[in-house]
LODO-832449 format. One record per residue (C-alpha): residue in three letters; y, z, x. Coordinates in pm, 1 decimal. Example, Ala and Ser with C-alpha at 12.3 -4.5 7.8 and 13.67 -1.06 7.14 Angstrom:
! LODO-832449
{"Ala", {-450.0, 780.0, 1230.0}}
{"Ser", {-106.0, 714.0, 1367.0}}
This chain:
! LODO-832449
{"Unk", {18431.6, 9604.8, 1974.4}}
{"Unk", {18356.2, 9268.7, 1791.1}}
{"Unk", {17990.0, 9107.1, 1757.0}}
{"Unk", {18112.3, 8820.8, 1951.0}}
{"Unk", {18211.5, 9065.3, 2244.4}}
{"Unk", {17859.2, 9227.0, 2175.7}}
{"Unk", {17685.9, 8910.4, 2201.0}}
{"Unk", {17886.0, 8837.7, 2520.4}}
{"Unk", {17834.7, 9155.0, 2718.6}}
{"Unk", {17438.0, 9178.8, 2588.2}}
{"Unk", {17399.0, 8839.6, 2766.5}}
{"Unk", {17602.2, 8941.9, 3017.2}}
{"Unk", {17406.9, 9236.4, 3112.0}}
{"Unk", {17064.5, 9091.6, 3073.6}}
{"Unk", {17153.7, 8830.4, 3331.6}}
{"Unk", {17243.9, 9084.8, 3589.4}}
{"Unk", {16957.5, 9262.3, 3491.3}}
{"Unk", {16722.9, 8928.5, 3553.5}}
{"Unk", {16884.2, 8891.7, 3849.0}}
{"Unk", {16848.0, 9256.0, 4005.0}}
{"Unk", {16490.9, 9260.9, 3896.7}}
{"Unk", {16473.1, 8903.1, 4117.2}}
{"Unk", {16618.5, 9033.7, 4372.3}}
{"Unk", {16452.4, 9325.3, 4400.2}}
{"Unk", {16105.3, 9355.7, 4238.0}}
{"Unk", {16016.6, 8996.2, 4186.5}}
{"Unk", {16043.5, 8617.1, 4135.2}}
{"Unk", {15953.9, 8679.9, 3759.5}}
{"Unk", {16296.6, 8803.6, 3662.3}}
{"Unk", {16451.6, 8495.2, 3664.4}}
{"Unk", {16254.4, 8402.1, 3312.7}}
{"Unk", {16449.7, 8699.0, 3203.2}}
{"Unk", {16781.6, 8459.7, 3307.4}}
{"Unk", {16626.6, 8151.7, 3173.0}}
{"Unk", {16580.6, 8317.2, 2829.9}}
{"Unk", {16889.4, 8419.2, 2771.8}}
{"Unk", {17061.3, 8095.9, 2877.8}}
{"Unk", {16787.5, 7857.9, 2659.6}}
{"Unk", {16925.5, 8141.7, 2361.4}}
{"Unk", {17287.2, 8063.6, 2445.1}}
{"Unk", {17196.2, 7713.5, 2404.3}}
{"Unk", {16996.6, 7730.9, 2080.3}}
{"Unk", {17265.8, 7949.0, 1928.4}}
{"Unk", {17532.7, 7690.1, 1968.3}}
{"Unk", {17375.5, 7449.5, 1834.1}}
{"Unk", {17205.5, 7602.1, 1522.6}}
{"Unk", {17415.1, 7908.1, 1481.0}}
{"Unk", {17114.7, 8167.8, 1483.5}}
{"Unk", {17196.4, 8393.9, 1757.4}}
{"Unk", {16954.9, 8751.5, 1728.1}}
{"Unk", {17147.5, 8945.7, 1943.4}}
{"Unk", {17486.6, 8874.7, 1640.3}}
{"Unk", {17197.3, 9045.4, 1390.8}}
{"Unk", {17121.8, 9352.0, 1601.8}}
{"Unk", {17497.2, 9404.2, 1656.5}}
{"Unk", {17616.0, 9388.1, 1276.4}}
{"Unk", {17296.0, 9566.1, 1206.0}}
{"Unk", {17454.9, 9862.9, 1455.3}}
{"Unk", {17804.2, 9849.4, 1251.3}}
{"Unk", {17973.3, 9596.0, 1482.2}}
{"Unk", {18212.6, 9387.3, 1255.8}}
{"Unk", {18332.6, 9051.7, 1291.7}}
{"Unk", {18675.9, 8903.5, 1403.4}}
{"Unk", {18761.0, 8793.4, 1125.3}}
{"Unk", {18714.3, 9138.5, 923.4}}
């Protein structure tokens, strides 16, 4: 698996997450959702993402390697 898969599936995952713990323990776990989305955003833009760092920092490599 790629870091850019990573990245994808790690936000993927935390948004179902935020949304099961909306759904079923409370209203709160949509800031979970909101976070991840405003850390999308930020990423594209400025081309800091921290999930990419955890990722290589687990092995992951690159597509272009």
């Amino acid at each position: 698996m790629t870091v850019e898969h990573g990245v994808r599936l790690m936000a993927g995952t935390f948004v179902l997450v935020g949304l099961a713990l909306y759904y079923w323990v409370s209203p709160h776990g949509l800031w979970l959702v909101l976070f991840v989305g405003l850390n999308l955003v930020q990423s594209a833009f400025t081309g800091l993402c921290p999930a990419e760092s955890i990722l290589r920092k687990l092995g992951l490599r690159s597509c272009g390697s």
